[in-house]
VMD Tcl script that builds the backbone (N, CA, C; Angstrom):
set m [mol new atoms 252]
animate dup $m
set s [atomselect $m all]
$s set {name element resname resid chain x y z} {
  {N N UNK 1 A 82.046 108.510 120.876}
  {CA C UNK 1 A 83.456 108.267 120.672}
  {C C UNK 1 A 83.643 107.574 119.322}
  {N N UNK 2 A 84.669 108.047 118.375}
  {CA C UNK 2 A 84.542 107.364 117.379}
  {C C UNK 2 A 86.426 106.750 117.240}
  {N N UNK 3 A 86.357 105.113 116.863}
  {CA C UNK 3 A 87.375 105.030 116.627}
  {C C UNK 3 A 87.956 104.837 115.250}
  {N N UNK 4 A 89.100 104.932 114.924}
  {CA C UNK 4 A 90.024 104.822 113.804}
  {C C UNK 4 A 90.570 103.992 114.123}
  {N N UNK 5 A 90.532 103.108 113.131}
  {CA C UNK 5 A 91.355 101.937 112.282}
  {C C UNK 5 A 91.795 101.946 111.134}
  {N N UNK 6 A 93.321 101.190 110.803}
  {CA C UNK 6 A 94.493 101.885 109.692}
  {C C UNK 6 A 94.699 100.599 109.567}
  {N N UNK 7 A 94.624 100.517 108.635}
  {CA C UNK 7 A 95.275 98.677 107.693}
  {C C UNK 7 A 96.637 99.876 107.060}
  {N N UNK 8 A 97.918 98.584 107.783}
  {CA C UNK 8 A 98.813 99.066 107.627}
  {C C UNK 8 A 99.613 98.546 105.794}
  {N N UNK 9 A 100.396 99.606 105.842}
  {CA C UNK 9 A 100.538 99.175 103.918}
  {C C UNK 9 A 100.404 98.678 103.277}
  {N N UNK 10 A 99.548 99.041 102.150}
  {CA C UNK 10 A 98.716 98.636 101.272}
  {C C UNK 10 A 99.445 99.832 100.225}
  {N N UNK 11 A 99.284 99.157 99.221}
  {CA C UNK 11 A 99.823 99.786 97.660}
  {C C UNK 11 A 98.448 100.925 97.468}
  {N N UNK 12 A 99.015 102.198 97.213}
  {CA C UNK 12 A 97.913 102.989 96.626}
  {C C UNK 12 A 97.235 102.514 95.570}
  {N N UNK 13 A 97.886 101.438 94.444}
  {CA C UNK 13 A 97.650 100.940 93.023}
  {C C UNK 13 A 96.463 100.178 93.705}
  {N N UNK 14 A 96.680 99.552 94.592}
  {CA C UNK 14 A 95.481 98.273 95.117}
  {C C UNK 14 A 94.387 99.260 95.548}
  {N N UNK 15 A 94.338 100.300 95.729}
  {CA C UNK 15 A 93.177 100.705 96.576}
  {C C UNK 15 A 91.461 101.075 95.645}
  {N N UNK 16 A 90.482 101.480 96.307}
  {CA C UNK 16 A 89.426 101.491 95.857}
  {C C UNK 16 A 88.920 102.895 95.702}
  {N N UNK 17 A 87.756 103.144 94.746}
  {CA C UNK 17 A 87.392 104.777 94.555}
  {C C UNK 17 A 86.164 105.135 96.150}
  {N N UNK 18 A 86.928 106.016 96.973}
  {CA C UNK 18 A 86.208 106.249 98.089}
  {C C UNK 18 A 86.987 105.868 99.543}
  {N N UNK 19 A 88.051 105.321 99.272}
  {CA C UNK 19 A 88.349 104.930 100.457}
  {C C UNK 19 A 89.243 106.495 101.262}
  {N N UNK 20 A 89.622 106.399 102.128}
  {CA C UNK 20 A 90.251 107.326 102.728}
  {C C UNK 20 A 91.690 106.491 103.288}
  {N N UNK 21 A 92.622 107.490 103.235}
  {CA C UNK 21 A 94.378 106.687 102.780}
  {C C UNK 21 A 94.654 107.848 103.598}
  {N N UNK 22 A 96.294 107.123 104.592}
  {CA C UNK 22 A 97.483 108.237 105.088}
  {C C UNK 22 A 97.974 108.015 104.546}
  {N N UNK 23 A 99.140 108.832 103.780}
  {CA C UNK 23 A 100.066 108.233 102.911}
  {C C UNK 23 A 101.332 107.470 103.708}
  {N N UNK 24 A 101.949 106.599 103.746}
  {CA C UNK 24 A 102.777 106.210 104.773}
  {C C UNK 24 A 103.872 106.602 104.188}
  {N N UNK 25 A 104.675 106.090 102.568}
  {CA C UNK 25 A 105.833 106.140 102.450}
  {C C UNK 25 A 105.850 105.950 100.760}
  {N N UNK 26 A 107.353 107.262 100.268}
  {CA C UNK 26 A 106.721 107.107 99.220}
  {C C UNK 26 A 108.408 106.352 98.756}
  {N N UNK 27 A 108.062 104.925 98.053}
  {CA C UNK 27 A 109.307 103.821 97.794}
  {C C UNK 27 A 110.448 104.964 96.229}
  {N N UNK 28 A 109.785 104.788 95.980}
  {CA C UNK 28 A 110.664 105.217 94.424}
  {C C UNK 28 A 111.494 106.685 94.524}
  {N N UNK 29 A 112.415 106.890 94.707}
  {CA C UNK 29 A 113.090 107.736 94.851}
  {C C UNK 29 A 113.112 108.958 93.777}
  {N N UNK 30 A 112.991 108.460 92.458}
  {CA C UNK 30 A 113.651 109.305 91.428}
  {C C UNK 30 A 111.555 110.146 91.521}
  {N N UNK 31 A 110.819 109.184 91.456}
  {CA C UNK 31 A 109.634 110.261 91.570}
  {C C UNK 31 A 108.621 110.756 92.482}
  {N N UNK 32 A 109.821 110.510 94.013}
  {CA C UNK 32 A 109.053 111.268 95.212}
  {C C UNK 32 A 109.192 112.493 94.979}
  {N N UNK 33 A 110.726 113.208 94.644}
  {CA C UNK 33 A 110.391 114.774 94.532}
  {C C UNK 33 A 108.767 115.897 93.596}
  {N N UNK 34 A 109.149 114.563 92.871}
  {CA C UNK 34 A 107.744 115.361 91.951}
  {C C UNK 34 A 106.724 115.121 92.697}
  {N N UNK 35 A 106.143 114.240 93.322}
  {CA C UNK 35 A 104.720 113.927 94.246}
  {C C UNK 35 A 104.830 115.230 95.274}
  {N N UNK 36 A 105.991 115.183 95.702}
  {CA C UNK 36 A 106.076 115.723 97.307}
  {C C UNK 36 A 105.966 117.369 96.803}
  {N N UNK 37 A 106.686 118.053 95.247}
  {CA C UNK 37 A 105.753 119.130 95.152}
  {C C UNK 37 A 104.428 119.429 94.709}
  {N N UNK 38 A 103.786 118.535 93.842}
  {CA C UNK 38 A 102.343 118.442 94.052}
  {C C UNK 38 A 101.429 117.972 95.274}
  {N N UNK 39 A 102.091 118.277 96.547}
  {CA C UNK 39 A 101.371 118.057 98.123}
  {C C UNK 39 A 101.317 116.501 98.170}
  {N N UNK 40 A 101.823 115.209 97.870}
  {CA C UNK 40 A 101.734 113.735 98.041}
  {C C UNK 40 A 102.939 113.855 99.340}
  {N N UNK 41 A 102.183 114.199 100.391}
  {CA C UNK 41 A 103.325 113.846 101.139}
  {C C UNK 41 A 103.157 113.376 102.364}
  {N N UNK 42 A 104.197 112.078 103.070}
  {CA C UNK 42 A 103.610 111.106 104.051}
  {C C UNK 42 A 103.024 111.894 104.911}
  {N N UNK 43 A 101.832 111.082 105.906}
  {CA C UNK 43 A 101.212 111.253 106.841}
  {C C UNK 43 A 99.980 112.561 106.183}
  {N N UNK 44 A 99.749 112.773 104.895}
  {CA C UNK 44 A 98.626 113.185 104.046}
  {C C UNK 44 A 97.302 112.414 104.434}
  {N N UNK 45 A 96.647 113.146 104.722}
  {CA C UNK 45 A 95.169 112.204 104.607}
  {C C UNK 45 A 94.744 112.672 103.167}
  {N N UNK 46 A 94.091 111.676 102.391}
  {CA C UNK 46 A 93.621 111.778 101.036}
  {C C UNK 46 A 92.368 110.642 101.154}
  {N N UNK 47 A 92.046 110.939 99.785}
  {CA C UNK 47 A 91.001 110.166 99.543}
  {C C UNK 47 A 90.886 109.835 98.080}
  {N N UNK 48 A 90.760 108.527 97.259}
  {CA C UNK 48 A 90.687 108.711 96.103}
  {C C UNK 48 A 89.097 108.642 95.438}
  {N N UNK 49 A 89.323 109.996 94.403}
  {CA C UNK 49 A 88.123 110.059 94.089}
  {C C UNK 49 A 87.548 109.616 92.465}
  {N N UNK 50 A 88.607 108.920 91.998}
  {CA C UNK 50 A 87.932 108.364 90.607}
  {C C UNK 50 A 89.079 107.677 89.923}
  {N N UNK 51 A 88.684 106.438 89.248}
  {CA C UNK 51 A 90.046 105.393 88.914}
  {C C UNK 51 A 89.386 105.572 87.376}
  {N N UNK 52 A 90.436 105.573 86.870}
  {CA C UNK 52 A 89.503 105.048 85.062}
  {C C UNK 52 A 89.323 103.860 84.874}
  {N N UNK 53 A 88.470 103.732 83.726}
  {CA C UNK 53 A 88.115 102.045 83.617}
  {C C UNK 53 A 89.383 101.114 83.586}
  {N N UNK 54 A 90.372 101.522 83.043}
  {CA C UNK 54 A 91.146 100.526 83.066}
  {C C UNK 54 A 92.482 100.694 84.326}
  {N N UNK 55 A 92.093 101.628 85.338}
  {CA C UNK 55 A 92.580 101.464 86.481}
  {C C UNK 55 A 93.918 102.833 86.177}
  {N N UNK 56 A 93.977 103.565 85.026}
  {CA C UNK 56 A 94.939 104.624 85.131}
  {C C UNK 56 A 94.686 105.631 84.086}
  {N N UNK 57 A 94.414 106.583 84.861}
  {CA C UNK 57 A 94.786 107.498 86.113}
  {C C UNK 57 A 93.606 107.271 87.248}
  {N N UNK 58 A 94.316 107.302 88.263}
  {CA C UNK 58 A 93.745 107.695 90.128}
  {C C UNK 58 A 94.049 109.167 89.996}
  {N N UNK 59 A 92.788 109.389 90.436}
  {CA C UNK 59 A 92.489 110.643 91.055}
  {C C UNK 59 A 92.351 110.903 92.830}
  {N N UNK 60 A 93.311 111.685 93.432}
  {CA C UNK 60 A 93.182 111.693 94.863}
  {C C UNK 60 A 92.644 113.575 94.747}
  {N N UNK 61 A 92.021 113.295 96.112}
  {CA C UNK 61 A 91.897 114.674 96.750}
  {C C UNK 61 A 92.981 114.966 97.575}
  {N N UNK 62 A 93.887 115.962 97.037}
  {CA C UNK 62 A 94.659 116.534 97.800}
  {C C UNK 62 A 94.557 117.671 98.525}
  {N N UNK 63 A 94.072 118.206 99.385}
  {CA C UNK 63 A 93.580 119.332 100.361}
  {C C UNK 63 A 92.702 120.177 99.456}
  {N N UNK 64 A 91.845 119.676 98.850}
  {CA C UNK 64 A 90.976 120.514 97.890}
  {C C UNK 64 A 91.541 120.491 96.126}
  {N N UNK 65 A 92.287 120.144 96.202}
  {CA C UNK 65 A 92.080 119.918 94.502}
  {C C UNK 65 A 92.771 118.346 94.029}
  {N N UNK 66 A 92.764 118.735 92.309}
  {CA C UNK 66 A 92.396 117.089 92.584}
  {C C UNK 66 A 93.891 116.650 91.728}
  {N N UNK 67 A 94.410 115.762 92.145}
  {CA C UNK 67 A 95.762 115.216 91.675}
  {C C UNK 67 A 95.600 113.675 91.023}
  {N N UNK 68 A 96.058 113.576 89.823}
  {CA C UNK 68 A 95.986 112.310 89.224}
  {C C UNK 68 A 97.687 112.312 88.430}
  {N N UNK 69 A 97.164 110.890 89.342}
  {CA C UNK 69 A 98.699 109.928 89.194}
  {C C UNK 69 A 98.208 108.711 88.183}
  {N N UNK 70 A 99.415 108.234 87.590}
  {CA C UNK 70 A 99.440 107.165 86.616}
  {C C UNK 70 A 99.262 105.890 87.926}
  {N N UNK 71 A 98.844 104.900 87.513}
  {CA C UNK 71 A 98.693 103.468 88.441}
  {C C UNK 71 A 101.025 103.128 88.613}
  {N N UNK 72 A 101.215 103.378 87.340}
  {CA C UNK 72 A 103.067 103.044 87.708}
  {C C UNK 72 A 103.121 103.693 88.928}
  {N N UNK 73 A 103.062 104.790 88.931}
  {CA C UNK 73 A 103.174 105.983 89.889}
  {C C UNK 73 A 102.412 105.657 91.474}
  {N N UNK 74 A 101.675 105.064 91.567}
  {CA C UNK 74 A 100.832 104.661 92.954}
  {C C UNK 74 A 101.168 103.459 93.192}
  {N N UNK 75 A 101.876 102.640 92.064}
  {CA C UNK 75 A 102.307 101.218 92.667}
  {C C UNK 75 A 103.416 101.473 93.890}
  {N N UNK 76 A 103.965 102.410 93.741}
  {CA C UNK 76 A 105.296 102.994 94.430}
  {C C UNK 76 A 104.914 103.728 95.699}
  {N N UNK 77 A 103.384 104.078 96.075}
  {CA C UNK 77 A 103.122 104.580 97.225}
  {C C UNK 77 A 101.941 103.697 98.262}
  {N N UNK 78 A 103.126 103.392 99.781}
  {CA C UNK 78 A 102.615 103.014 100.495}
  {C C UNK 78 A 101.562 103.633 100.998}
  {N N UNK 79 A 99.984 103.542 101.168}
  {CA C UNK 79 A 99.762 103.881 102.575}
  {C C UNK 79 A 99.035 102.696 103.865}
  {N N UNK 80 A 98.242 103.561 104.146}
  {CA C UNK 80 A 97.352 102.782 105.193}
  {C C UNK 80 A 95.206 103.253 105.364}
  {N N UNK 81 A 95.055 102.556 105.109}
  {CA C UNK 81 A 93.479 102.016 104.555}
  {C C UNK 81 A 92.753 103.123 106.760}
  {N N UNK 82 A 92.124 103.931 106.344}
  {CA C UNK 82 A 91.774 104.331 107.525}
  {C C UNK 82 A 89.365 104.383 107.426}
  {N N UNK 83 A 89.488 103.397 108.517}
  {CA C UNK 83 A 88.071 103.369 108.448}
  {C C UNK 83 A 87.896 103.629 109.892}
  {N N UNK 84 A 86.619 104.265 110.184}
  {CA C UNK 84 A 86.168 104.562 111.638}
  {C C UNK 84 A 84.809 103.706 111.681}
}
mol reanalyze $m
mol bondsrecalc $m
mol representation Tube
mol addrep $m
């Protein structure tokens, strides 16, 4: 039996390279439409797979390819931290 555990919102900006994220909620209005057509959309399981040294651009896996957001841009998305 394996369980799941979700640390509830946490800033995508705060997160680490490897962790696995639901997206919960995305705050900024004027640049959810653009996320939500590049597939950023709540209840997403992702994973981020590479931060640059100075923390921008994040790279997430989005259902097989790879999406990079500016750190402005992830300060604005809630999710939740999922470890089993």
């Amino acid at each position: 039996m394996t369980l799941i555990f979700e640390v509830m919102n946490v800033r995508l900006s705060d997160c680490k390279i490897g962790e696995e994220l639901k997206v919960n909620k995305i705050e900024d209005g004027d640049i959810a439409p653009k996320l939500i057509e590049m597939g950023l959309t709540e209840n997403l399981i992702t994973k981020i797979i590479f931060i640059a040294p100075l923390g921008d651009p994040i790279a997430l896996d989005i259902n097989g390819f790879v999406l990079s957001i500016r750190k402005s841009e992830a300060k604005h998305i809630l999710v939740n931290k999922i470890s089993s």
